[in-house]
Structure formats: C-alpha cells, structure tokens
N, C-alpha and C positions, 0 to 999 in steps of 0.2 A: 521426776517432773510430773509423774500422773496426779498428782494433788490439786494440780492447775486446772484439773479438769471437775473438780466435784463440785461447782457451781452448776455448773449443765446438768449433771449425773444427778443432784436434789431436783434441779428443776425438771427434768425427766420424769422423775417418780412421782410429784406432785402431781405432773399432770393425769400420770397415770390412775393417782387413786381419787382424784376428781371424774375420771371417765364412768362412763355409765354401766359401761360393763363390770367395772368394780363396786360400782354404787349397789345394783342388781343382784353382785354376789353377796355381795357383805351382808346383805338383809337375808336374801336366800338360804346362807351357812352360818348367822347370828355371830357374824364378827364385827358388823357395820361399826359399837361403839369403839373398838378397840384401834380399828382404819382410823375413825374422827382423830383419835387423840394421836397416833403415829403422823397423823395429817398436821393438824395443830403444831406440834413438837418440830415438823420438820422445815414446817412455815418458819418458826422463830429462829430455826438455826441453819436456816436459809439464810434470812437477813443479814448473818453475820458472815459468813462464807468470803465475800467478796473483799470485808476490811481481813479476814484469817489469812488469805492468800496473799494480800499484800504484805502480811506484816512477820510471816513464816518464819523470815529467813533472822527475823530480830528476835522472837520470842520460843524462850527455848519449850518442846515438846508441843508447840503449834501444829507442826509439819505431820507429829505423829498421830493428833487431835482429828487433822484431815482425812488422813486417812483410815482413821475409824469410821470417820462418816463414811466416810464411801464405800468400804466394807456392809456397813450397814443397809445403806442403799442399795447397794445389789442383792443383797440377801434378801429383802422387803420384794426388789423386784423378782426375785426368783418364788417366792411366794407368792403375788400376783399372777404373776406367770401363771402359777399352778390354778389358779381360777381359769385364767383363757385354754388351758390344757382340757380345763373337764367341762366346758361350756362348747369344744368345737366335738368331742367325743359324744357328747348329746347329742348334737348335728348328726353325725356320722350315723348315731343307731337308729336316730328319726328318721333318718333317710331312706335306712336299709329295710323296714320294715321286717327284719328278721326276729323271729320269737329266739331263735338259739342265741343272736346276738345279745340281746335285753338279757336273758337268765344269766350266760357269760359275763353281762358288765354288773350286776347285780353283785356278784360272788367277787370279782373281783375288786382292789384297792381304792379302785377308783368310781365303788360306788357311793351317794348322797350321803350315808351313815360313816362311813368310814375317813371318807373326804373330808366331813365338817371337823371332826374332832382333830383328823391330823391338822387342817388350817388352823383351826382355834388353836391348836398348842404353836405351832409357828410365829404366828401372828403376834402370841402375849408373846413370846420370847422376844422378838424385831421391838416389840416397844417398852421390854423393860431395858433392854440395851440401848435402845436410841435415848430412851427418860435419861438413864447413869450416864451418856457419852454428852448432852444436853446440859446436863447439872457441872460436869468436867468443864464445858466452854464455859463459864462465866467465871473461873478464875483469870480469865485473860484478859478481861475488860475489852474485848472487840465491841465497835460500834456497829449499828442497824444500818445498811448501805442495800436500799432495794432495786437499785441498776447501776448499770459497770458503766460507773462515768470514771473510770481510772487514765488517768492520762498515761499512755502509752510509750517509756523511756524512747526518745528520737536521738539520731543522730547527732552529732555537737554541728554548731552552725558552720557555714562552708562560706569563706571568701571568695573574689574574684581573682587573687594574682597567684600565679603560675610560672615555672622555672619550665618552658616550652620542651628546652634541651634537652630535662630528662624526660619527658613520655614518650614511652615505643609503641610504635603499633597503629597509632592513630591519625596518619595524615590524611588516608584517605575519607577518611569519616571526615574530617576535619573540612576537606574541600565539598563534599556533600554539602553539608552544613549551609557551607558560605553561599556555596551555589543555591542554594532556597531562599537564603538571606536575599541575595540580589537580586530575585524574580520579583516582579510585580507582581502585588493579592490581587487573585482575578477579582474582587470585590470591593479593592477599596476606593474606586473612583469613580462607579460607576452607580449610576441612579440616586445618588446622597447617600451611597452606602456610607458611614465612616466605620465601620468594622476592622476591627486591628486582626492583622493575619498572626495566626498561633501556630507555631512549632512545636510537634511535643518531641520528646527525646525519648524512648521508653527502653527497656528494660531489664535484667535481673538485679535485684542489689552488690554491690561488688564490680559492677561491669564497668563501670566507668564514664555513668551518664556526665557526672558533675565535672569530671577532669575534660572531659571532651568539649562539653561548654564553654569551659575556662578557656581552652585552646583558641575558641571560635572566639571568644568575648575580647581575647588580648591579639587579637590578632590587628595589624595595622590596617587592611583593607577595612575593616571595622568602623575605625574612626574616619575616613574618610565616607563613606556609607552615611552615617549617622550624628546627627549634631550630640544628642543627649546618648550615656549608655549608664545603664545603673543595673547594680547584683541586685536580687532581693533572695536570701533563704526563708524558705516558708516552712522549714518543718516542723517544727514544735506546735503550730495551728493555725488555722485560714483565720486568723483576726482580723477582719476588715480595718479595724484601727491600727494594728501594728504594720499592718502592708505599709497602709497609706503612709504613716510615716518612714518607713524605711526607703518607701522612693521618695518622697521629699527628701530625705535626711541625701540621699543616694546623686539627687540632680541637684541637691543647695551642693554637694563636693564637687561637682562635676564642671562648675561653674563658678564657683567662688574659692578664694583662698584658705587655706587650712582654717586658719581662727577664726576666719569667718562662720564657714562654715559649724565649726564647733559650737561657736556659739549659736547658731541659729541651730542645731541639735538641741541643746540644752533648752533652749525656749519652748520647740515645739510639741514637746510634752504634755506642757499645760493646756494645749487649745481643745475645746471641743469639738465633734466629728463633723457642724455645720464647718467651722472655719475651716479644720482638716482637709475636707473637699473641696472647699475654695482654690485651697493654697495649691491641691495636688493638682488639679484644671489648669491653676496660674501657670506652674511649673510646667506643663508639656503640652499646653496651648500651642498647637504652632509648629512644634518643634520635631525632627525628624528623628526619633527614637529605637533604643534599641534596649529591652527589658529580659532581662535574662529573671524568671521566678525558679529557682533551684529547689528539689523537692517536694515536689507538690503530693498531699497523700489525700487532698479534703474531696471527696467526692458527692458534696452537699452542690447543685448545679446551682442555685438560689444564689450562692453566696459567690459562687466563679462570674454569674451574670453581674452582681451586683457590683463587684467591681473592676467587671468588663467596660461597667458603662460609664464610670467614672474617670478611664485611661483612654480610651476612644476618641480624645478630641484634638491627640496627634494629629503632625501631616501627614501626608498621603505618604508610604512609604513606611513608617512606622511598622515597627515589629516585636513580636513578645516570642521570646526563647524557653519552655518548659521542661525540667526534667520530670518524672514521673518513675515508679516502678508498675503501677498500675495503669492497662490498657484501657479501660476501659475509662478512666479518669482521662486519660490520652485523646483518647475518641471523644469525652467530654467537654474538651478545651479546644483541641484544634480542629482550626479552621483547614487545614492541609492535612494530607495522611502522615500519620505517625513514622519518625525515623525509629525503625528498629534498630538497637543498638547489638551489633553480634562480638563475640569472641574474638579474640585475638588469635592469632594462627599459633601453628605449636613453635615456629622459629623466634617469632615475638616474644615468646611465654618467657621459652629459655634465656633470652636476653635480658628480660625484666629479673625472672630468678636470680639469674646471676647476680644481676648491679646491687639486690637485695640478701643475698646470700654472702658477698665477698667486697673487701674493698676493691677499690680499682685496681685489675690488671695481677689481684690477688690468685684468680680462678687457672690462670696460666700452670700454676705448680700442683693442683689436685686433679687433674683430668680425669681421674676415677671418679672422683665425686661431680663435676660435672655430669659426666654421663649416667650416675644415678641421679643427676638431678631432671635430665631429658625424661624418663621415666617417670619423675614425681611430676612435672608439671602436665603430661597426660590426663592427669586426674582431674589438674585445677578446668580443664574445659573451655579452653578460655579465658576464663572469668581472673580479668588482673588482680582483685585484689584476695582471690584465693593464691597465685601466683607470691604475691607479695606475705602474705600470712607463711606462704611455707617457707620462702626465701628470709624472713626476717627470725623465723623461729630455731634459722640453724647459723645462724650470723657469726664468729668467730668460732662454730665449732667446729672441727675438722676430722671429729672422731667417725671412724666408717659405721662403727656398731651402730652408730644414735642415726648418722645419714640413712641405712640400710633402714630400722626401726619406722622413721615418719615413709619412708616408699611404700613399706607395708603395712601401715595401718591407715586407717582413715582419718580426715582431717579431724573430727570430730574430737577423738584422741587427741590431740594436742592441746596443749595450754593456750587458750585464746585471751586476747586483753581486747580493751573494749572497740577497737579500732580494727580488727582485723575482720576475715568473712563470716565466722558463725555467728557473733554478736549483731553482725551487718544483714545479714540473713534472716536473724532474728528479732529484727525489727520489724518485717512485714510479718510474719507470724505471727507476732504479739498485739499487731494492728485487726489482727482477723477476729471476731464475734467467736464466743466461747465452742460454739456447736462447731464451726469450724476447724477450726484447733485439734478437737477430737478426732475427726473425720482424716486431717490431716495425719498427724500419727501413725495411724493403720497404714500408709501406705511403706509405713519403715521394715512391715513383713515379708515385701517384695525384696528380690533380687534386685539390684542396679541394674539399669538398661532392658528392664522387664515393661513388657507389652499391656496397655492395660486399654479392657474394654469399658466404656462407660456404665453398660448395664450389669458386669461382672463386679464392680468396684461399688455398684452402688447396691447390689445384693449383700456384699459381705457387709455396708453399713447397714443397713435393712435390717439384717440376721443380728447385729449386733445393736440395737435399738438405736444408732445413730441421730438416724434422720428426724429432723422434727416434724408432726405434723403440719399437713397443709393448710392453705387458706381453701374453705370450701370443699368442690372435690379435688382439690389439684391432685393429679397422681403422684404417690412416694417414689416413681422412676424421674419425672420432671425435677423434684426437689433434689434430686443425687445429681441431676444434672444441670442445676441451678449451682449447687457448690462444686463439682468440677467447671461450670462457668468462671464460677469465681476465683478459683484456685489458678486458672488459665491467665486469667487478668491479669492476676497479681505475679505474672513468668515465672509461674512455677514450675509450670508444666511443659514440653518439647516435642516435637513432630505431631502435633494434633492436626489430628484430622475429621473434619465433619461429612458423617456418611449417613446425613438424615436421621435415622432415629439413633444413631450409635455414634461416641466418637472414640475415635482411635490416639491413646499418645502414652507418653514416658515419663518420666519424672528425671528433670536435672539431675546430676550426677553429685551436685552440693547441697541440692533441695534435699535429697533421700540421706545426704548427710544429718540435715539439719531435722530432718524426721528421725534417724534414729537418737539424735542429741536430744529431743524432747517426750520420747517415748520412755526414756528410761526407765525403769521401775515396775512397769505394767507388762510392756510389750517386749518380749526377748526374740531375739535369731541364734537358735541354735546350733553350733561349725562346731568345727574338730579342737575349738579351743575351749570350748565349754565344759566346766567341770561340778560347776553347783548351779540349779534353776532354786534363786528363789520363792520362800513362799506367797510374796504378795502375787507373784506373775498368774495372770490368766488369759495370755496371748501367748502363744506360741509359733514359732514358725522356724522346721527343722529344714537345714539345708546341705546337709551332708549326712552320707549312710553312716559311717562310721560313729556318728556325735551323740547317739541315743542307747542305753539301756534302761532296764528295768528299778537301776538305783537312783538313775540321775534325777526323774522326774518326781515334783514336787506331791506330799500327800496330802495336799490341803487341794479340798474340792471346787477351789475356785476358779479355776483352769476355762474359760470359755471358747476359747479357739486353738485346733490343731492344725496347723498347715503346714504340705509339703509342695511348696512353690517350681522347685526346679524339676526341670525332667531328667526322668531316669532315676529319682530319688525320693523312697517308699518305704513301708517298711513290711517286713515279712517274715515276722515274729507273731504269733497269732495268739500266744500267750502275754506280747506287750501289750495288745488287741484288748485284751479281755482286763486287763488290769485298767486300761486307761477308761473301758463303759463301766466296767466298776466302781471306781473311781470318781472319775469327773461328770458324775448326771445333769451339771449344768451346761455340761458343751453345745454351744450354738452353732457351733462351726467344727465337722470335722473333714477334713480334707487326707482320704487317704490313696491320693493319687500315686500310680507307678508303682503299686504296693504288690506283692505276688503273697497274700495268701489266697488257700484254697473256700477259704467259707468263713462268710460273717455271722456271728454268734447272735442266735434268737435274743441275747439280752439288748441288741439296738434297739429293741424296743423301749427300754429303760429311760433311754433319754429322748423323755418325752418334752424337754423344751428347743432340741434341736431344728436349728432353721435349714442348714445348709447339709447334705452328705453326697461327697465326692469319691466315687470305687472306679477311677478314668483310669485306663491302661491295665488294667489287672489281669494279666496275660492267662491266670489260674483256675481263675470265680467262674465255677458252673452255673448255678444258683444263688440265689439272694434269699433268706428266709421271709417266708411271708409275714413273720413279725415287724417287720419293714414298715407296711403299710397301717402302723400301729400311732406312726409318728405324725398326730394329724398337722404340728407344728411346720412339719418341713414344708421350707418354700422352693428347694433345690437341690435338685438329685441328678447326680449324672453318674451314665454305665457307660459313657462313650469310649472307647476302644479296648471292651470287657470282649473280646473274640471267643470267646469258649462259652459264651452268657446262651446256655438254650433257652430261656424261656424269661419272661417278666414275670415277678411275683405276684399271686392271687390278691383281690382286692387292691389295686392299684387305684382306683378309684376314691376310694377312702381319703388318700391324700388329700385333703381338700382344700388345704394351703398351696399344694404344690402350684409354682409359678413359673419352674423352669424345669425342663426335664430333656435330657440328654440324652438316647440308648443308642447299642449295639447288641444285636442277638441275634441268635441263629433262626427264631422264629420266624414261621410263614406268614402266621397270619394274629393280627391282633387283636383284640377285644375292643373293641369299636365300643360300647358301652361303658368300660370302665375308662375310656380317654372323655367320651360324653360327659363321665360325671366332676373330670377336671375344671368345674367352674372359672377358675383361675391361671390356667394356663396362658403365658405369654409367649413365654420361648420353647420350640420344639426342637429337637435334632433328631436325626436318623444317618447314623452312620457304617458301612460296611454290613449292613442286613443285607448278606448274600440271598436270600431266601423270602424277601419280602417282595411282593407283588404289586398289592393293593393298599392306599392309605383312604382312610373317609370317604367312604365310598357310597355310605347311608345317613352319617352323624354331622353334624355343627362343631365347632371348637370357637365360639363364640370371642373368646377373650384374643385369640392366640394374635401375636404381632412380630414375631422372628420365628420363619421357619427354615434349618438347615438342612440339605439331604444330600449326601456325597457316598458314592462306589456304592449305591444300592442297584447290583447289577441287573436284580428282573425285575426292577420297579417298570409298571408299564404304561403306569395313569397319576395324573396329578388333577386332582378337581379343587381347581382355587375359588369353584364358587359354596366350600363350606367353610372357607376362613374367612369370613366379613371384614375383619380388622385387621388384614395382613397387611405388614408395611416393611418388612424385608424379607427378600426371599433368594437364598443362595441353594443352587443347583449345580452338581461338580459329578460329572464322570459315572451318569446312568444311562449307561449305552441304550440299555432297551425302551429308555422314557421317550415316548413319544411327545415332544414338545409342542408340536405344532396339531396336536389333536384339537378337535373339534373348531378346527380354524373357519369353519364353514357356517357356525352356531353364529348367534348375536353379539357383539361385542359385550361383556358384564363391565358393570364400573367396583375397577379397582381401587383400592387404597395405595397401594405399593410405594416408597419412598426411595428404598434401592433394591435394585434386583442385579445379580451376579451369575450370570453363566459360563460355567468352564468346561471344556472337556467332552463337545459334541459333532466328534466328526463329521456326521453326515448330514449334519444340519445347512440346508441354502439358502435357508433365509429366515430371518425373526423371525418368532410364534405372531401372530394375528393378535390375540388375547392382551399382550402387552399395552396395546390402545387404550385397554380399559382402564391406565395409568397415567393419562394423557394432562392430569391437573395434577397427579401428586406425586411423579417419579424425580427425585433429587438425581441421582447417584446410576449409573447404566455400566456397569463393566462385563464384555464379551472378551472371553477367554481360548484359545485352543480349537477354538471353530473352523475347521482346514477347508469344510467345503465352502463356507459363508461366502458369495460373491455379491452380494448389494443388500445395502441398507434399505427401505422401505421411504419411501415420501412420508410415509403418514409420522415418520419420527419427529419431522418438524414442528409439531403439535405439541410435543411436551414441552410446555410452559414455564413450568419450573426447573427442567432438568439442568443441573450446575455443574456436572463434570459427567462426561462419556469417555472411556477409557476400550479399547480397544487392542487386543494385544493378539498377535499368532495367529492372522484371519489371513495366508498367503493368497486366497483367490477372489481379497475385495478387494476392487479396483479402482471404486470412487464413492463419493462423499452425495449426500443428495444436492440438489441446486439450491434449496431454501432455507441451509443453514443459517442464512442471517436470522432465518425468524424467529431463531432458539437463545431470544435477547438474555436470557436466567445463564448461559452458559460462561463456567468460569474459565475451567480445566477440559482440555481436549488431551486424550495422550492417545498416541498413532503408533506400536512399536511392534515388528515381525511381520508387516504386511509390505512388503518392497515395492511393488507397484504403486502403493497408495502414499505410501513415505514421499516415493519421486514426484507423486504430484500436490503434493502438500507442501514443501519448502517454500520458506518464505518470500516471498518477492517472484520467484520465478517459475514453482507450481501451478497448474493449469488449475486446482481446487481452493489454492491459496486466497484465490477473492472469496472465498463463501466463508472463511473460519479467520480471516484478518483481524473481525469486530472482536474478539474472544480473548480474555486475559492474559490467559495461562496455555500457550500450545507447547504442547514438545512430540517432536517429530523422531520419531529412535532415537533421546538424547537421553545421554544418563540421567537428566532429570525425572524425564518418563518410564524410564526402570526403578529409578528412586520408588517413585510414588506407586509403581505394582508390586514391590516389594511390601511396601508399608499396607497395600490392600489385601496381598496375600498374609504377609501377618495375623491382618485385622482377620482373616474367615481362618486361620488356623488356632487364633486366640478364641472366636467364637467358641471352638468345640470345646476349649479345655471347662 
C-alpha cells in the first residue's frame, strides 16, 4: 500500500528544492543547474502520479513504476538533507569561535571542497535515474491530474426498512433516540426562529450508526410524531440537486400511490433547480416532518446551510436525523449535542456472532467453538459489524484449526469482501487528504492499546518529514496537532484527553488494524513470526527479544526508523549496534530503548540526518561518547532511566536542533551554558538525579514549554522565573524542593496550562507563585499531598481552569466558598480525601452547592479513578 503515498512524498520534495536554503546551496556548491532540471522532471511526473495511482491495480508494472519514484524521492531527499547537515555544522563552528574547531572541520569530510564534489556526484546520479524512471512513465499513457479530485469509492447506498427482530444490542440507544425525537427544539418557536433541530448520530464506521436509525425511523411512535418521514442517503456527495430530489422523490411516496409516485420520479428529473426548490418548499410547507440524511461525510458548511434553508419551512416540530462518522461534521450540523454512538457489550457481541457464525439453534452442538468464539468477539470492541465480518467468515465451517487460526490472528488477515469492517473502515481513510494517510500509517508501529502522547507522536512525524509546512509562523507542534485533531474527528482515535498543551489517547483496536492493513510494504512489526524483512522496508519496529538477529535485517540502506516500543524489549547485542550505524546512515529515528548495552560506539556520529535517539532504561551505559554531540540534526534525545549515566557528554550545547531532551545522571551539577545554548528546547526532563541540587540558577531556557522533574531527591530550588514560555510543569517526589519558596516575593505572571503535583508530604498549602497562572492554568492535578489542609481563595481566579483533580489530600477538609466562579470548569475529580468526599455528595453534601454548576464531578467514583489512571499514564508516557 506504500505507493498510495508518493503523491505527498513528490510533493514534499518539491517543496523542498524550491526552499531557500536549497536555492542558497545549490548556487554555493555549483549544483543549482542540475536541482532545476530534477525540479522540472519531477514537476511532470508529479502530474501524472495521481491518474498512476488510480490506475495501478489495471496496468501491469504501474505499481512497480511507483515505487521507483519514491525510491527516488528519498534518495533526492536524503541528498538535500546532506545540504541542511553542513549548513547547521557552519552554525555550530560560528558559534564556538573555536580556531581548533575550524582547523578540525577543514580536514574533515565535511568540509566546502570535499562536500561539493560528493553533492555533485549524488545529485547527477538522483537526476540521471529520475530522467530513465521519467521516460519509463510515458509508456503508460497516464494523463496530467494536477489535484486529487478523485472521488472517493463510498459505501453502496443504505434504505430505510429494517427486520427490527434481528438487531441485538440496540434498544436502548433506540429509546434515546426517540426521546430527543419528542423534545421540543428550544429554538424552534421562539422569536420566528424556524430553524429545524439536527440530531447528529456519530461514530466509528462499522458501529451501527445507520441500523440504529433505521430502528428509530420504523418505529410506530414515529408515524404518529410526524405527518411526513423520508430516508435520504447522502454518501456518494452533498449534491444539492440530488438531496433535493431524493426528498421530493421520498415525500411524493410518502403520500401518493405507488404509480403515482413513480411516475412523478421519472418526471422530476428534468426540472431545473428554480423549479426543484419550489416543489421541495411545496412538499414540507406545513408539514410536520421527520428527515432521516444517512451518511453525511460533506464538511463543506456553505453547502449544509444552503440547504438548511431550503427544508426550514417545516412545522414546528419538524426534525432531521443525521448519521455522520465525523465529529466535527456532527458539531457542524447539530443543533443538539451529538449522540455518540458506543459499542455493544461483550454479551451482545457473542449473540450477534453467533446468529452470524451458525444457523439457528446450530451453535447448541459446538460449544467449543462457541467459547472460542467469546474470545474472538473481545477483539471486535464492540464494533458489530467487526462482530459480523468474523462471524460470517466462519459460516458453515466447524473445523477447530481454521476457528483457533482467526482468534489469533488479526482481522486484518482475513479475506474481506466489500461489505465487511476493513473495507468499511476504509472508507474514512481514503476520505482523508494524502498528508494524512501517511501520518496515519505510523501509528501501525505501536503496540495495540499503546499510550500516545501528542507531542511524542508528533516528533516521530517531524523526524520523519511528515508534517507539512505551516501557514506563516504556525508552529510544526500545532500542525501535528491539527491532524491528531482531525484523526479524533473522524473516531479514530479513544480515551482522549485534553491537558492543554498535550493530549493524551489510544488508537481503536480496529483503527490500528486498519493502520497495519495500509502500511504494508513500507512499515513492518517485527514478532517472533518474522523470518524475512523485506528490502523495500525502512520502518521498523521490533517487538519481541527473540525476533532479531544479525541475518534477519535488510542490507539495503534505506532503513529510516528503528523502534523498540514495548517495555522491557531492547537489544543488547552491541555488535548488532554497530552493524545497524553501519549500515543504515539514513536512520531518522533510532529508538534503542530497554537496551543493556555497555557503550554507544563514537560512529553515532555517522548518522548525521538522525532526528530522534532514544538510550531510555539502559540499566548499563556509563557514558555517551561525545561524538554525540556531533549530530546537529537531532531534535530528540532521551537518557531518561540511564541509572549508571555519570555524566552528560561534552559539548551538548552543539545540539542545536535539539527540542526535546530527557536525562538521568548521577551528575551534581550541570553546565548551565551549554543548556543556554539549546536555542530550541521545548521539552525538558529530569529524572531520578539523586545528586542534583540546582537547575537555572543563572541562565534563560527561553523556548522551553514542558518541564518534567520526578525522585530528584536534593533538588532544593525551582526558579520558574527563567522559563518564560513554560506551559506545563509536572513535579513528583522531590522531598527536599521547597515548593513554596519565595512565597513572600511578587506574584510573576506565568504561562502555565497544566501543572501536576505529586508526592509532597509536608506540603499545607499551595505554593503562592501558582497565581501567576491565573489566566492561563487549564488542567490542576494535586497528588499524595498528606499534609494539604485547605485550598487557597485565590484558586477562584483561575478563569480558564477546566478540570482540577485532587487525589490522596486526607487532611483537606473543604472546598473554597467561590467555586461557582470557576465558570471554565469541566471535570472535578475528589478521590482519597474522606472528609471532603462526605461533603461533596450530591444533593446532600454541605460543599455540594458550590461544584453543582460543573459538568463532570466524580466524588471517589470509579469514574474518578478512571481518569487518574489515564493522567498518571499521561506523566509516565511523558518520560518515555
């Protein structure tokens, strides 16, 4: 499936060799003509990319066509590359003013003489290969298609009638439904509103928005409700012409006789869109309606207004029914909050499996397979018509091997027809903009039910050239989080949660199916099943010890990410170490977390386009070689739980990419100068530096906006007035940190969005300094705080603050009196403080009137353990 993506991948590169810093080199090392014409060339077979992709699967050696471009295309990029490699190592020696540094860069590789001739010969090679792969395309007669207006295969269109009897699962959704149905629109009678109340139904594909409609649409309370009721599927496209006739076409049946009707179908054809909106007016003038739009994907609002305003002259009472897979489409159209659409329970599941697996009353005589089937339907999550794909794919089979065979493997493996979940799945994929797509992919190298941080996820796109530039200056963290935005829309994504700058969630258990269904070819997971890595692979991502040696791995250099996801699973082989920096000099990403060897080899220096290096848990690693600081590309480095790390390597400073950095060391004391010269730092951590005292005690860290600090036992001062831009700040189990230092100083104004404190016994009362967050604190969780007896008044004041979480505080007693004023607040969670629990229950706590206004309260309820679970997550996922 990776060929789906070299649309993006040219356009990527394009842009790349239009950017200025390419323009500046080209002319600087005398390759500029040879860029123009790789430029040129890739313009034209740009064009064609979008009709090659469609037409792959019909013309033979198409598919192989593609992926030479894209071969290509990286290779170009990794040449470029090598420009921004020797353009930030000029920074660095400008910087240092050192004369040994200058003589060193002189002599070696990588200096102006020696550089230009290796680009030059690179550069003719990338363009006499891309000219031959160029001249190769136009035996295929592809046409020039300069935007992806490809219509996106939809669903087959969906009716209204429904056998009630067989749907499981769904009554009570069903009585929801109707109950919203029967509520008056607080809008529609009041002031000359005539606004029609919207329902939207939202989402994963497969869940059952459309059947649960049907349930609601055929139901008899219904027709008495409603004079008119009419289906419209919409998925193939918001055509304002075809709507409008299919509710004509929908309420001429609803009210005339078969032939009638027919024939007034056949007529209405002809008319044009003046008359069309006549007739549709004519039709539901009046009338008390009930508009079921099945499938809605158009999120064009112009076009939902447009004929909002044409169905609007309903009577009062009048209602439109939407399904959607997209929220924010959801949120687009209704007028009421979205029914979210949930899973079926796991007894549901197995009922559905069954009726789909066996004829009736057939399942009585396999009860073995049954109960492997209670096991498969775990998987499905709910989701029925995963439930139904498995159940229909073992339909008269009764052989155990084949039943045992689908429990363990993933659905994805199985023979799908176009009706089933991965096709169904694969419709909002296919619906998503090329950059997308890609972006999506990557998350097939996670483990299932893996933890993902938003600025984590949006690094390894970063590292791997994902993200597309911004409009202006938007930050490339915003843009990662504009398309996990969007990913969220479209439910893809599960337990999300927004903690201000960061969000915390999961990926569906069929989503990460349908991610490794489209990775194929590029992106592998390597288990204990694994016995050959293809050559095209340059994603990697190993998840068992046992699944790697020195044969298995591919020798073709294209290899750009190595990752070891799961914990407790590394490797420690120091000699596969040195084969793989060998090797693969284009690795962008190496991830050698959980790993025990004793020393990383001076050639890391080698891969000089590396964004990301990860040495987290390395129980062994004394030392890091200062060749390290070689790699001006890296934007991420972590040593976090290196225990034996006495020292940071020399010239850390150099890093001048670096954006996130991570340590653990035995070090007392740090070079305050060389973190000064991290221009770029955002994320900081410090974890388990027994021996560290002092942070920034002299310096600025101007960029930084995530700082983590936990079990730093003699840390003794925190001056948060040299991070300007801090906007989260977790603090866990620094006995000696005086928290509430200089509480007596002037309030400073903070940025801070979440702040998280855990694990300070002796603390009685909030630091003072938090004030100085008083406009910009989202997110407040107090942890393990045993002395804490009272909140502060002045907490009232935080204006934005949307969830305060509160956990294991036994000697707060009460709540301040002006919590109504904390109008922003969503989420209160109350759990381990017993006195304050007793006065907090609803209705009959004494505190109960000040936190009643507030959405979401949970008072020591599993809900409220829920979501400290998921926060603790979120600050253990920080460190990885």
């Amino acid at each position: 499936m990776a060929e789906s993506f070299v649309f993006h991948i040219a356009e990527s590169l394009l842009q790349k060799l239009a950017s200025y810093v390419s323009e500046e080199a080209s002319r600087a090392y005398d390759v500029y003509e040879d860029l123009q014409v790789i430029k040129g060339t890739l313009s034209i077979v740009k064009g064609v990319l979008l009709d090659a992709e469609e037409k792959k699967e019909q013309k033979h050696g198409l598919r192989e066509w593609l992926m030479q471009i894209q071969n290509v295309c990286f290779d170009a990029e990794d040449v470029l590359d090598g420009f921004e490699c020797q353009n930030l190592r000029k920074q660095v020696v400008k910087a240092s003013g050192s004369t040994r540094m200058k003589v060193g860069h002189f002599f070696s590789s990588s200096n102006s003489l020696v550089f230009r001739l290796s680009m030059a010969r690179q550069i003719k090679h990338v363009r006499c290969r891309l000219d031959k792969i160029a001249a190769d395309g136009n035996k295929f007669g592809l046409e020039r298609i300069s935007v992806d207006h490809r219509l996106v295969q939809r669903r087959e269109m969906t009716y209204s009638h429904i056998d009630a009897s067989g749907v499981i699962g769904r009554d009570n959704d069903r009585e929801e439904i109707i109950k919203l149905l029967m509520q008056p629109h607080p809008h529609g009678d009041g002031d000359g509103d005539k606004s029609v109340c919207v329902i939207p139904i939202v989402g994963l594909g497969g869940m059952g928005k459309t059947t649960l409609a049907k349930l609601v649409f055929n139901d008899k309370r219904i027709d008495e409700l409603f004079q008119l009721k009419m289906w419209v599927c919409v998925s193939d496209d918001f055509d304002i012409r075809q709507i409008i006739i299919k509710i004509i076409n929908c309420a001429s049946a609803s009210t005339s006789a078969p032939s009638i009707a027919l024939a007034h179908h056949e007529s209405i054809n002809n008319l044009d869109i003046e008359q069309l909106q006549s007739q549709l007016r004519h039709k539901l003038s009046g009338q008390t309606y009930l508009l079921v739009l099945d499938d809605i994907w158009n999120d064009n609002r112009a076009k939902w207004i447009e004929l909002n305003d044409l169905i609007k002259v309903g009577a009062v009472g009048s209602k439109i029914l939407v399904t959607t897979r997209s929220d924010s489409i959801a949120s687009m159209v209704g007028t009421v909050p979205s029914y979210v659409l949930e899973g079926l329970s796991v007894e549901n599941c197995l009922s559905l499996f069954v009726k789909w697996a066996f004829k009736e009353g057939e399942e009585k005589k396999y009860p073995n397979l049954v109960d492997i089937g209670k096991e498969m339907v775990k998987k499905c999550q709910g989701v029925p018509l995963a439930v139904r794909t498995l159940g229909s794919s073992l339909f008269l089979n009764f052989d155990l091997e084949r039943w045992e065979f689908v429990r363990d493997h993933e659905i994805w493996n199985l023979n799908q027809k176009k009706d089933d979940i991965l096709p169904a799945l694969k419709l909002s994929y296919d619906q998503m903009p090329s950059y997308l797509r890609q972006c999506f992919a990557y998350f097939s190298l996670f483990p299932k039910d893996f933890g993902h941080i938003s600025g984590h996820i949006a690094h390894l796109w970063l590292a791997l050239g994902l993200l597309q530039s911004g409009v202006g200056s938007q930050k490339i963290e915003n843009i990662a989080r504009q398309y996990i935005d969007e990913l969220h829309s479209r439910s893809f994504l599960e337990d999300f949660m927004d903690f201000g700058n960061l969000y915390f969630f999961k990926i569906h258990d069929l989503v990460h199916d349908l991610a490794l269904y489209v990775a194929k070819g590029e992106l592998l997971v390597v288990n204990s099943h694994t016995h050959n890595i293809p050559e095209q692979v340059r994603h990697l991502s190993i998840v068992e010890i046992d699944s790697f040696s020195h044969a298995l791995f591919p020798k073709s250099r294209r290899v750009r990410t190595i990752l070891f996801p799961v914990d407790g699973v590394g490797v420690d082989s120091e000699a596969l170490l040195d084969t793989w920096i060998a090797r693969y000099k284009c690795l962008r990403v190496l991830d050698l977390s959980d790993s025990t060897f004793e020393t990383l080899p001076d050639s890391i220096s080698k891969l000089e386009h590396l964004r990301a290096l990860h040495v987290t848990n390395n129980c062994k690693i004394k030392r890091l070689p200062h060749s390290v600081c070689k790699l001006q590309n890296l934007q991420f480095l972590s040593l976090r739980g290196c225990m034996e790390l006495e020292t940071l390597p020399k010239g850390l400073g150099m890093l001048i990419s670096l954006e996130q950095l991570y340590i653990t060391t035995k070090q007392s004391i740090l070079s305050e100068d060389e973190f000064a010269s991290l221009r770029n730092l955002q994320y900081l951590s410090f974890e388990y530096c027994d021996n560290l005292k002092f942070l920034f005690r002299g310096v600025q860290i101007p960029s930084l906006e995530v700082l983590l600090i936990q079990s730093c036992g003699r840390l003794e001062s925190l001056p948060l007035h040299f991070l300007p831009k801090l906007e989260v700040l977790f603090v866990i189990q620094c006995e000696m940190l005086n928290l509430s230092l200089n509480n007596e100083s002037p309030i400073q104004r903070l940025r801070l969005k979440l702040l998280y404190l855990e694990h300070f016994p002796r603390q009685q009362a909030l630091p003072h300094w938090i004030q100085g967050a008083a406009d910009t604190l989202q997110t407040l969780s107090i942890l393990n705080c045993h002395s804490l007896k009272m909140l502060p008044e002045w907490l009232t004041t935080m204006t934005r603050l949307k969830t305060l979480h509160i956990v294991n505080c036994p000697q707060l007693l009460s709540l301040p009196s002006d919590m109504h004023h904390l109008t922003a607040l969503e989420v209160l969670i109350i759990d381990g403080c017993p006195e304050l629990c007793r006065k907090c229950q609803p209705q009959s706590g004494v505190c109960w009137s000040f936190i009643a206004h507030i959405k979401c309260v949970c008072i020591g309820e599993t809900k409220g353990k829920l979501h400290s679970q998921m926060l603790s997550r979120l600050r253990l996922r920080l460190r990885d």
